[in-house]
MIDOSE-1310 file (N, C-alpha, C; in nm, 2 decimals, decimal comma, always signed):
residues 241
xxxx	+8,47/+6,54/+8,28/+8,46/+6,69/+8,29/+8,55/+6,74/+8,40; +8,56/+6,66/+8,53/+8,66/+6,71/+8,61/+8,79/+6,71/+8,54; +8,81/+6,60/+8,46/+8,99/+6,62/+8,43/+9,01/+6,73/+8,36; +8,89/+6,79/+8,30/+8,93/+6,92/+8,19/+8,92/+7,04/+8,29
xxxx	+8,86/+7,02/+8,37/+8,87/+7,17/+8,44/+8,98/+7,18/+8,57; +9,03/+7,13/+8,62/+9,16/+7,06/+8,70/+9,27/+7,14/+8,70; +9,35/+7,12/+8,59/+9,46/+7,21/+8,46/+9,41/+7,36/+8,49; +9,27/+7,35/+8,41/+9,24/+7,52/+8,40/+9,23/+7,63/+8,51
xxxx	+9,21/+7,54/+8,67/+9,20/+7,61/+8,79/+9,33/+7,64/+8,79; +9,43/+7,52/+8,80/+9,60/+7,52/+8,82/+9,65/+7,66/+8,81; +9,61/+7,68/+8,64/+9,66/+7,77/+8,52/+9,63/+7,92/+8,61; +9,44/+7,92/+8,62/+9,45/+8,05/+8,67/+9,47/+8,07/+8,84
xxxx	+9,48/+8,00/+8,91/+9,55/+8,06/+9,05/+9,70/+8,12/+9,04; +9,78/+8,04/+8,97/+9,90/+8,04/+8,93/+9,95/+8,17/+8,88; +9,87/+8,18/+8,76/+9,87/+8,33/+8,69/+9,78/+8,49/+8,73; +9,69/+8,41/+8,76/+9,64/+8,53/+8,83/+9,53/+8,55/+8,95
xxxx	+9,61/+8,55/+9,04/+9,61/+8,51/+9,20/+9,48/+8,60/+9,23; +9,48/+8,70/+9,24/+9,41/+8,82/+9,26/+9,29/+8,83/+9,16; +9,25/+8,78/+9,08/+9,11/+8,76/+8,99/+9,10/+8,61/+9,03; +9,18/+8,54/+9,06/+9,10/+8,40/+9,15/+9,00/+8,43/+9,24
xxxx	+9,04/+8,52/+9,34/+8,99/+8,57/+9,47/+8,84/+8,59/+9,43; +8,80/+8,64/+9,34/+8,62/+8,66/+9,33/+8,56/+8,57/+9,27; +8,65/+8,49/+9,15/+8,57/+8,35/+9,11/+8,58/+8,26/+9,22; +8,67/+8,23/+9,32/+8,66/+8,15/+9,40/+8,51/+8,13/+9,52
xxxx	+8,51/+8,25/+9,52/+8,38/+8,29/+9,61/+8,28/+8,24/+9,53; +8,21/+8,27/+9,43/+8,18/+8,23/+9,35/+8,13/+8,06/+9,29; +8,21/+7,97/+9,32/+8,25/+7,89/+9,27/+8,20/+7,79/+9,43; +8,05/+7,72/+9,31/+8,00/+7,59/+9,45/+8,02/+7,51/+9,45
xxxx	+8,18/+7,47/+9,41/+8,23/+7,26/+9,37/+8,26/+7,30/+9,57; +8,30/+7,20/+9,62/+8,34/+7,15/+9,75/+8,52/+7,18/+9,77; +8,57/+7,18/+9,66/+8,69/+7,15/+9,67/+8,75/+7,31/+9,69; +8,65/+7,39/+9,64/+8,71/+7,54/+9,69/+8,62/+7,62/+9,80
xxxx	+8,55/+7,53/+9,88/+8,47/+7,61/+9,98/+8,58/+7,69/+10,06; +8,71/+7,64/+10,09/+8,78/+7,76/+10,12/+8,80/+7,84/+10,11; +8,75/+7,88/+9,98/+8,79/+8,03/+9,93/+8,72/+8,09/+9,90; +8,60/+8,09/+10,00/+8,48/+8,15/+9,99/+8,56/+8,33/+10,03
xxxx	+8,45/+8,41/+9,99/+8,51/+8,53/+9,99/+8,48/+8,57/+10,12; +8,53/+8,62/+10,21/+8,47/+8,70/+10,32/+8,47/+8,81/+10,40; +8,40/+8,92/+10,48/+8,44/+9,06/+10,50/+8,33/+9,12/+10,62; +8,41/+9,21/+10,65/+8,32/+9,32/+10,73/+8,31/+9,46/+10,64
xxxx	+8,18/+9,50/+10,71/+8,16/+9,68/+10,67/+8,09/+9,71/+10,78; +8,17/+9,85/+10,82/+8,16/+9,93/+10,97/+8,13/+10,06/+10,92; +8,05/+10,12/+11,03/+7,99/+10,29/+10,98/+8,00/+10,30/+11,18; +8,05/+10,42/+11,19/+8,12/+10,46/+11,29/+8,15/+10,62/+11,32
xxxx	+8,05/+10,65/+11,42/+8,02/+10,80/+11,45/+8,12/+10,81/+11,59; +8,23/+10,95/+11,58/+8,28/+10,95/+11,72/+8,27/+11,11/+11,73; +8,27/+11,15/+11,88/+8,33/+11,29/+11,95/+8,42/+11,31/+12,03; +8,51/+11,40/+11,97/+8,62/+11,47/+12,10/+8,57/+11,56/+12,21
xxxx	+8,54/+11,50/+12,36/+8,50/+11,59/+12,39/+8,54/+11,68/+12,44; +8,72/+11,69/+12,41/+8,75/+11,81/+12,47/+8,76/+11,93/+12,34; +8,78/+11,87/+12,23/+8,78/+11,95/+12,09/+8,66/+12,01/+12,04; +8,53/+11,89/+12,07/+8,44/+11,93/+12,03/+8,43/+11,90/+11,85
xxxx	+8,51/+11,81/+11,83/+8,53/+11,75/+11,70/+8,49/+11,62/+11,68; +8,37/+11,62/+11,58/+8,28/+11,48/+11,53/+8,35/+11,43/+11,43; +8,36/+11,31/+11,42/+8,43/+11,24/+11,27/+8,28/+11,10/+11,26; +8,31/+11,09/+11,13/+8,22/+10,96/+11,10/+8,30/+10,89/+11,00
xxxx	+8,31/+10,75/+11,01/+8,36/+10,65/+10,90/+8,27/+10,56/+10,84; +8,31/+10,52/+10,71/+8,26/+10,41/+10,70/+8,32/+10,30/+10,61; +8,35/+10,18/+10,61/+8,50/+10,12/+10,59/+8,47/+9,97/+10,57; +8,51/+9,91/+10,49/+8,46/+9,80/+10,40/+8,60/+9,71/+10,39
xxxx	+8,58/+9,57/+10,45/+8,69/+9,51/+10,42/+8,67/+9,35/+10,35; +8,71/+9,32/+10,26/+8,73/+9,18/+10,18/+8,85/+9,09/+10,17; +8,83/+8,98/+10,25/+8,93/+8,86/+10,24/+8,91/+8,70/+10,21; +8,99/+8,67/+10,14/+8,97/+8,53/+10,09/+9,16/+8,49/+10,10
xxxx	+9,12/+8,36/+10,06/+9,26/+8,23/+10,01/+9,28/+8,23/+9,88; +9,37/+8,30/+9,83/+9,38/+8,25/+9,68/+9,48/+8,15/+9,63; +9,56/+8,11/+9,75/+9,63/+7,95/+9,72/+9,67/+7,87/+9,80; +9,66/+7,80/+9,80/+9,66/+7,70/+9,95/+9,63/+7,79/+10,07
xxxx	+9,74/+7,82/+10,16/+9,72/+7,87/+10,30/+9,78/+8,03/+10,25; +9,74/+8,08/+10,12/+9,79/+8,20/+10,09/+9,67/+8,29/+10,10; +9,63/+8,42/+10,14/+9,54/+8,47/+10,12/+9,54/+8,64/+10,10; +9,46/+8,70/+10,08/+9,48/+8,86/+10,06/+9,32/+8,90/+10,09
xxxx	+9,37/+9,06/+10,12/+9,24/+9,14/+10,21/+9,27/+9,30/+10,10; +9,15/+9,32/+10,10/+9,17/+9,49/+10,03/+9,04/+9,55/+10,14; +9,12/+9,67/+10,14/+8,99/+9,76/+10,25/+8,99/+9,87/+10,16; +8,87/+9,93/+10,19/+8,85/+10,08/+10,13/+8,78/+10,15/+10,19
xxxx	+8,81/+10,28/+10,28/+8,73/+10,37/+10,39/+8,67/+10,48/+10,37; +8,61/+10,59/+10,41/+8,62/+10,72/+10,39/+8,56/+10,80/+10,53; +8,68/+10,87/+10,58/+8,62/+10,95/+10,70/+8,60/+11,06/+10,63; +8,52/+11,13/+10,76/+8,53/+11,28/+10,78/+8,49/+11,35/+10,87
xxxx	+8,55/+11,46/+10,89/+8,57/+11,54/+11,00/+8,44/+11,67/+10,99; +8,34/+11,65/+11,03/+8,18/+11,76/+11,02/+8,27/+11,86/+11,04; +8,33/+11,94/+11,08/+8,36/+12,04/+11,09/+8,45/+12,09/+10,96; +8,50/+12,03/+10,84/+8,54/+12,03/+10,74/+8,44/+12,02/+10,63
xxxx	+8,50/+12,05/+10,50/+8,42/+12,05/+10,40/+8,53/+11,89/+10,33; +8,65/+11,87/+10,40/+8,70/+11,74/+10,33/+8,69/+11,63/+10,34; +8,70/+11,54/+10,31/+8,68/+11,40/+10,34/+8,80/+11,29/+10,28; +8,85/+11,24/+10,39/+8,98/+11,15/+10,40/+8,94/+11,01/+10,33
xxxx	+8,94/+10,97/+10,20/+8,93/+10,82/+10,15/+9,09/+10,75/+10,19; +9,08/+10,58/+10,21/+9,16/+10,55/+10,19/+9,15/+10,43/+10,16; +9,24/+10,32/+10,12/+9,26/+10,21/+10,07/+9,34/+10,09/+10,11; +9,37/+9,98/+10,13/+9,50/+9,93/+10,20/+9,46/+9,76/+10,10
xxxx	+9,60/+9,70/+10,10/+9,59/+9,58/+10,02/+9,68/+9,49/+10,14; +9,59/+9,36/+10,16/+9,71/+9,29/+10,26/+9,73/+9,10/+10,15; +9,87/+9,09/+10,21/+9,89/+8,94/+10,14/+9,97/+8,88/+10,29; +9,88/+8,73/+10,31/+9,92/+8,67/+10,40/+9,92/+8,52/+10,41
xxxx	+10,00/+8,48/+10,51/+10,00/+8,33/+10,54/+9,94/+8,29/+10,67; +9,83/+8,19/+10,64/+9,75/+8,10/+10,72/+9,85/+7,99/+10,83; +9,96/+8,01/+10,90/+9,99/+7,84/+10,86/+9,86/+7,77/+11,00; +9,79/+7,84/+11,02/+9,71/+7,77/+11,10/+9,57/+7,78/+11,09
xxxx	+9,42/+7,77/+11,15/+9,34/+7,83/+11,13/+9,26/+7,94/+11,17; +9,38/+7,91/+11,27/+9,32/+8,07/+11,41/+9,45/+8,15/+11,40; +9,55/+8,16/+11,33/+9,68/+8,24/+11,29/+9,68/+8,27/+11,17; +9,77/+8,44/+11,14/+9,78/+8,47/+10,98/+9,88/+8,59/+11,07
xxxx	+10,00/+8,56/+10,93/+10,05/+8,67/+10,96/+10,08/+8,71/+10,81; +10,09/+8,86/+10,79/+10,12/+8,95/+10,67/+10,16/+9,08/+10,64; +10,18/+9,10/+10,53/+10,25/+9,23/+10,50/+10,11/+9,29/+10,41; +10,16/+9,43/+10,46/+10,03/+9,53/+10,39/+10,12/+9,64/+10,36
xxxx	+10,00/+9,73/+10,23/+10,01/+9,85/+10,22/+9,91/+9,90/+10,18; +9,88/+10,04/+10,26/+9,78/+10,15/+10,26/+9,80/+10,26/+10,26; +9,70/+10,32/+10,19/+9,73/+10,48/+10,13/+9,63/+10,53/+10,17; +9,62/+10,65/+10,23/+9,53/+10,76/+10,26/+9,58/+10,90/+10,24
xxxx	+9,42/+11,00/+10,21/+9,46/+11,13/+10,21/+9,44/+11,17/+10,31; +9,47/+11,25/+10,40/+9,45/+11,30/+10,51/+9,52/+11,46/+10,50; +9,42/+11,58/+10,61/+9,53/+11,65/+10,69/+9,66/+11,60/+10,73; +9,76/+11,74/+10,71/+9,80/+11,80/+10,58/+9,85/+11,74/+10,48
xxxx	+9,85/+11,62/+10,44/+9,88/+11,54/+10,34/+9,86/+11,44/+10,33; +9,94/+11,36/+10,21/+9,88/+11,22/+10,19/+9,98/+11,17/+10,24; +9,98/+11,00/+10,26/+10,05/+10,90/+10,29/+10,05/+10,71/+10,24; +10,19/+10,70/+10,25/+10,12/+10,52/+10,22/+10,19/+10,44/+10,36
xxxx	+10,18/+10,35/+10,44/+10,23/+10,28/+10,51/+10,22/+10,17/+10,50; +10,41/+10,10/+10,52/+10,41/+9,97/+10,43/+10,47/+9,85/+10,58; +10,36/+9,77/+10,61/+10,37/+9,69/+10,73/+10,35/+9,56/+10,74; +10,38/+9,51/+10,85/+10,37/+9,39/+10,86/+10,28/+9,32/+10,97
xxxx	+10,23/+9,26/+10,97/+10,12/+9,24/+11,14/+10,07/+9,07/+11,15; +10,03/+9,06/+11,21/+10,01/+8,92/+11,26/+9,84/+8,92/+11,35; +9,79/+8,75/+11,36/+9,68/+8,81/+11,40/+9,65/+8,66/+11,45; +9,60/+8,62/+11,57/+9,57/+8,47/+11,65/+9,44/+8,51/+11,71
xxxx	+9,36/+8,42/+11,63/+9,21/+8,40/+11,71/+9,17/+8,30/+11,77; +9,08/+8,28/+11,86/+8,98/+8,14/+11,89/+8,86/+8,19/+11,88; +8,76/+8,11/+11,92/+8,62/+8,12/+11,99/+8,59/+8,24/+12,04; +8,69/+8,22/+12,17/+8,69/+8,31/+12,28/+8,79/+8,43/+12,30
xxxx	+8,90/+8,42/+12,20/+8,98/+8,57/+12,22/+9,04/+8,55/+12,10; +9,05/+8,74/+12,06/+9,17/+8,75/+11,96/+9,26/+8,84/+11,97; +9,38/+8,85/+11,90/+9,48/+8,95/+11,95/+9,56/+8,95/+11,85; +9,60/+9,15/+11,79/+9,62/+9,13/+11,67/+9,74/+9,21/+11,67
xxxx	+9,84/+9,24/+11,62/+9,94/+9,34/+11,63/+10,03/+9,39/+11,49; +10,07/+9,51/+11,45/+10,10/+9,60/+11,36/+10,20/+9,64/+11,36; +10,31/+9,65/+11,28/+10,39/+9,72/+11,24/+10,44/+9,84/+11,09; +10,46/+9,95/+11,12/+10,43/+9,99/+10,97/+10,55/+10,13/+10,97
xxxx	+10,60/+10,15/+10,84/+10,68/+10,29/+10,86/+10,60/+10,34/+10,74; +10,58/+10,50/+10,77/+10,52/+10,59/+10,70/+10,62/+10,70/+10,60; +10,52/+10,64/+10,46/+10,62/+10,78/+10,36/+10,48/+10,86/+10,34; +10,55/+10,98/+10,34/+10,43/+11,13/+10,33/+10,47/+11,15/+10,18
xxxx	+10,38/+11,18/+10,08/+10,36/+11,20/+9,96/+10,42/+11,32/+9,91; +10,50/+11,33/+9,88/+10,51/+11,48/+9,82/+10,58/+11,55/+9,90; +10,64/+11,48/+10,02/+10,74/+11,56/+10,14/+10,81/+11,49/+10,13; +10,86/+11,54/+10,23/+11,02/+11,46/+10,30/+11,00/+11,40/+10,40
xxxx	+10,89/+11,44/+10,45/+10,89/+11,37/+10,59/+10,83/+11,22/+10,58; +10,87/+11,17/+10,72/+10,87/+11,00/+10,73/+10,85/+10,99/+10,86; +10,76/+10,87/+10,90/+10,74/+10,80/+11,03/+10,74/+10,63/+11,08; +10,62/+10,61/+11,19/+10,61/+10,43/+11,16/+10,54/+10,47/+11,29
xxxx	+10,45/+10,35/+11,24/+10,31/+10,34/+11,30/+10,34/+10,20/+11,41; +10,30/+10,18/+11,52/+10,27/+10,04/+11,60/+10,14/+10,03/+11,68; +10,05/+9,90/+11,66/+9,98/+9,93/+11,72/+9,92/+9,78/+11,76; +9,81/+9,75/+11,86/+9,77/+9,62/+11,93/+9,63/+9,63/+11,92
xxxx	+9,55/+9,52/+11,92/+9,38/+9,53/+11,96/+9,36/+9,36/+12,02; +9,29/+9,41/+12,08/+9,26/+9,24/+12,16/+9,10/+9,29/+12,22; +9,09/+9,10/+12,16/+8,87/+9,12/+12,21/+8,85/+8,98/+12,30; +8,77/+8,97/+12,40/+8,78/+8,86/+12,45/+8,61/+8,86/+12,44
xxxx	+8,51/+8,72/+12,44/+8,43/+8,73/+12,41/+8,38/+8,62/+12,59; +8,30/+8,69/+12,64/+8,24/+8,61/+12,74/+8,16/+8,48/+12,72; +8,19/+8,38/+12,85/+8,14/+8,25/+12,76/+8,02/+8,25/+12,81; +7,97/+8,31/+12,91/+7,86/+8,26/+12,95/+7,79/+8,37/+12,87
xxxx	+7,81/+8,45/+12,80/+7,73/+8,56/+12,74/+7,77/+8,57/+12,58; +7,82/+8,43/+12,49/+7,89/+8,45/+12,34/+7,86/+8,62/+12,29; +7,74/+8,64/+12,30/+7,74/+8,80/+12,20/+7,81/+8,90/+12,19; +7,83/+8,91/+12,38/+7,92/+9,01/+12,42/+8,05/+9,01/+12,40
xxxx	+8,13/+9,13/+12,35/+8,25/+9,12/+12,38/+8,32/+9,21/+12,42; +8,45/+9,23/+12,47/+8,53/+9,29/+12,55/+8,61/+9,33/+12,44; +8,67/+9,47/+12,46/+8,80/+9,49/+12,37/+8,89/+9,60/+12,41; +8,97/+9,59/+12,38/+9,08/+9,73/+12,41/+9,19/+9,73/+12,30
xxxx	+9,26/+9,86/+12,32/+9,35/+9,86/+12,24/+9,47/+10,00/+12,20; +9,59/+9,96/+12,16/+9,65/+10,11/+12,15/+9,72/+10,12/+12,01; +9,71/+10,25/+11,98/+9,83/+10,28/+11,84/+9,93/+10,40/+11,91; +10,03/+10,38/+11,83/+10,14/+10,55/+11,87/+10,18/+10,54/+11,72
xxxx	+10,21/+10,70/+11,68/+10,28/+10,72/+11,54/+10,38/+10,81/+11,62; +10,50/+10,78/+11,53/+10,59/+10,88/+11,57/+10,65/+10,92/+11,42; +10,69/+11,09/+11,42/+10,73/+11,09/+11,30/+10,64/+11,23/+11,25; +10,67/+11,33/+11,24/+10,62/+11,47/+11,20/+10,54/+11,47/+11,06
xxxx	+10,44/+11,45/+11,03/+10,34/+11,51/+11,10/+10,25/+11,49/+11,23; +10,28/+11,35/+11,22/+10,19/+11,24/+11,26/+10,24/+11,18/+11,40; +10,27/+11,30/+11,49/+10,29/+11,23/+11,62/+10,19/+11,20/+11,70; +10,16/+11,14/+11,75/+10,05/+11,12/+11,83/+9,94/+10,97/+11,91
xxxx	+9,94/+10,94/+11,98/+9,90/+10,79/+12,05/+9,73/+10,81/+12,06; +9,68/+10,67/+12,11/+9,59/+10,65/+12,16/+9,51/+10,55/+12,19; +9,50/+10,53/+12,31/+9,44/+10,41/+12,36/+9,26/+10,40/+12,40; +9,23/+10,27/+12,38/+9,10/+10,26/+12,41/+9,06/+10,13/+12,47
xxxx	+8,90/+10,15/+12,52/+8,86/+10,00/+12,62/+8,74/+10,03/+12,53; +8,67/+9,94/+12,49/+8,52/+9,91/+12,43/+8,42/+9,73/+12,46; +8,29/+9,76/+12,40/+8,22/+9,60/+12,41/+8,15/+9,67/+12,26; +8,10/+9,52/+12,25/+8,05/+9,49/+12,11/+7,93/+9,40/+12,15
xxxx	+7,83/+9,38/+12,07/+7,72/+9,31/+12,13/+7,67/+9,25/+11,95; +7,62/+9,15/+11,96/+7,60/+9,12/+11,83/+7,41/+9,08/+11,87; +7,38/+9,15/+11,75/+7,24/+9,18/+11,81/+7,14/+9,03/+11,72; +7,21/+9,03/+11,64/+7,17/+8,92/+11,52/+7,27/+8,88/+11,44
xxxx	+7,26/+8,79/+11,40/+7,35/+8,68/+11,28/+7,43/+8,81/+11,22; +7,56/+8,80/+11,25/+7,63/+8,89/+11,13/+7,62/+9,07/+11,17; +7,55/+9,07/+11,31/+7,51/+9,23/+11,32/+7,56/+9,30/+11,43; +7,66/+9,38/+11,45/+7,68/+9,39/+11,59/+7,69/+9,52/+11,62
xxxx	+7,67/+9,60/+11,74/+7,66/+9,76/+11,77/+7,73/+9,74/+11,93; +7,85/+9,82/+11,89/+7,94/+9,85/+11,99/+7,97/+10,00/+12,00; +8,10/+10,03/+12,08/+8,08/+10,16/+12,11/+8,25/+10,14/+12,22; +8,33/+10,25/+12,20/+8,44/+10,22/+12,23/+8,50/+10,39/+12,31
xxxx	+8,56/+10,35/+12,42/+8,60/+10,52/+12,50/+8,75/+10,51/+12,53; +8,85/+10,62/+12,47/+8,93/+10,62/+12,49/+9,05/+10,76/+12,51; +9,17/+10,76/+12,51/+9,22/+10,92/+12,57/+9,38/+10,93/+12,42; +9,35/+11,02/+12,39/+9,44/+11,08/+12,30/+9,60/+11,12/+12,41
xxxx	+9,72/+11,12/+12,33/+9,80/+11,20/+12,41/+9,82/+11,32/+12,42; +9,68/+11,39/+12,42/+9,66/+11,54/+12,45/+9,59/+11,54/+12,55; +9,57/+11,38/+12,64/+9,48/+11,38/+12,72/+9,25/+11,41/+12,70; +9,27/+11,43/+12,60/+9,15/+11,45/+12,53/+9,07/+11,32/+12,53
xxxx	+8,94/+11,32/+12,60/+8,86/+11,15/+12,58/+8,76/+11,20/+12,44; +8,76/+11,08/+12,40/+8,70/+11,05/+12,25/+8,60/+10,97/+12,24; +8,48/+10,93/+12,22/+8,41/+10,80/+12,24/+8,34/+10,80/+12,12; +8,30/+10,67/+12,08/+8,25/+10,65/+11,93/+8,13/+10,55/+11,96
xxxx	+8,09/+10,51/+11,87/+7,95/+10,36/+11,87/+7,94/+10,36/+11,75; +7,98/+10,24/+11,71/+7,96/+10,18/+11,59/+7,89/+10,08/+11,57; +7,87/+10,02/+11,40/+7,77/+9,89/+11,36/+7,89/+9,86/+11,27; +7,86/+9,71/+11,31/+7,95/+9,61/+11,24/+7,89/+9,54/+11,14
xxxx	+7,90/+9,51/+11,02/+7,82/+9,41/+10,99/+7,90/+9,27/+10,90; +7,91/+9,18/+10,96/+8,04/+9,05/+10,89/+7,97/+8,97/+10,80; +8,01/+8,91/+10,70/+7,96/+8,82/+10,65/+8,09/+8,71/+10,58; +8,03/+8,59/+10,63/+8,11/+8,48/+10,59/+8,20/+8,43/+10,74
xxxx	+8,34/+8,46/+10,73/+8,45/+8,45/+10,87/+8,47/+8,58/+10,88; +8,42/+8,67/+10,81/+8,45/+8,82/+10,86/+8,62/+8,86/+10,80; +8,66/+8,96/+10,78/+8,81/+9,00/+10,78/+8,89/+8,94/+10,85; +9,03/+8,94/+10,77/+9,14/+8,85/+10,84/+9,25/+8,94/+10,92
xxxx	+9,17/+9,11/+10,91/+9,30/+9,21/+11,00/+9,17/+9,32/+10,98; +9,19/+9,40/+11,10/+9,15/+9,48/+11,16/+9,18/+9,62/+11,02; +9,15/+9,71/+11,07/+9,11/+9,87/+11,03/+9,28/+9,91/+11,04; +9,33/+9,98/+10,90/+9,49/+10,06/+10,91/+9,52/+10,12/+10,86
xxxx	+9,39/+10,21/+10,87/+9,40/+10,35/+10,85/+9,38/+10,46/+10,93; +9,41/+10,60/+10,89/+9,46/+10,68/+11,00/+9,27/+10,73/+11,11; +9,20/+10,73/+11,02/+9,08/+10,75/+11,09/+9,00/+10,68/+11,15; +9,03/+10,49/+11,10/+8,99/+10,44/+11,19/+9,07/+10,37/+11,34
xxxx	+9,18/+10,39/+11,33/+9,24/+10,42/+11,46/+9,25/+10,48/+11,54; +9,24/+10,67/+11,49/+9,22/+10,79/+11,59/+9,09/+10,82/+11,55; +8,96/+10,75/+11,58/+8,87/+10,82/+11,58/+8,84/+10,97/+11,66; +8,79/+11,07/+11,61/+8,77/+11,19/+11,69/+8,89/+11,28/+11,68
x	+9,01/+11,22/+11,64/+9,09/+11,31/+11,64/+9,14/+11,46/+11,59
């Protein structure tokens, strides 16, 4: 029975990489526990308090291996701004290489609608974890839908996790866009606490370059190894903005 099903795996990774991705998860032989499926989903309330502007997200991400040390992540978000009647969905697809267990680097693209328009950004980023620290970094140039105008996004996050305290952890982090509509930076310092298996409530305080402080608290919730890249979209980077 193994030699007939062998061929047939070959066949569909080969051909169709991306519907591997959920039979794999799926699938309890030994020989694909790798490619178990795995992900975060975050819900995430922030305020500007110099604006006086609340946003809430909530943002769902899935990653697996669909061939050897190959793998892919799709996210799907949706903010909004309470003081609006709109609401900003967005989407992002990533394909990357493992060559290690605590390294991945890859190229992405993500589309969102947002004030005053839409956009996609087409990047590349990298990402080194252990135990005890990770650190992840972004590069991306932005086309505006339906304009002319164009930008490019860069940005960093790093978490360090205390030893004598595993739950807790440390984080900070910065993005800058440059490029009309979309100028604008922002840095932040936060902790994360993991309250139970897979459950964590953090909370993160940081300053716009309008000088404006923003503070958010969020719930994490991972299952499996969690995502293989962070949040790259425009609302969950500038929260509050």
């Amino acid at each position: 029975m193994n030699s007939k099903q062998r061929p047939v795996r070959r066949t569909n990774l080969t051909r169709f990489g991306l519907v591997a991705l959920p039979l794999a998860a799926l699938s309890a032989t030994p020989a694909l526990a790798e490619r178990a499926l795995n992900g975060t989903f975050e819900i995430e309330l922030a305020r500007n308090s110099d604006t006086l502007v609340n946003t809430k997200r909530v943002e769902g991400s899935f990653a697996g291996m669909i061939w050897h040390d190959f793998g892919a992540q799709f996210d799907l978000g949706i903010g909004k701004h309470e003081q609006y009647t709109s609401t900003s969905p967005s989407a992002g697809a990533h394909v990357f290489y493992k060559p290690t267990e605590q390294s991945a680097i890859g190229a992405y693209l993500a589309a969102e609608d947002r004030r005053p328009g839409n956009a996609y950004f087409y990047g590349i980023e990298g990402v080194y974890r252990t135990d005890q620290f990770g650190i992840e970094g972004y590069i991306a140039m932005r086309d505006d839908i339906a304009e002319s105008t164009s930008g490019s996004r860069v940005g960093f996050d790093f978490d360090y996790t205390l030893a004598g305290l595993p739950q807790l952890s440390l984080m900070t982090g910065a993005v800058y866009d440059d490029g009309a509509p979309l100028e604008r930076g922002y840095g932040y310092v936060g902790a994360s606490y993991e309250v139970a298996d897979g459950i964590a409530l953090g909370g993160t305080v940081g300053r716009n370059d309008d000088g404006a402080t923003i503070a958010a608290i969020n719930a994490t919730f991972t299952f499996g190894k969690g995502s293989t890249f962070g949040r790259r979209d425009s609302f969950g980077l500038y929260p509050g903005y």
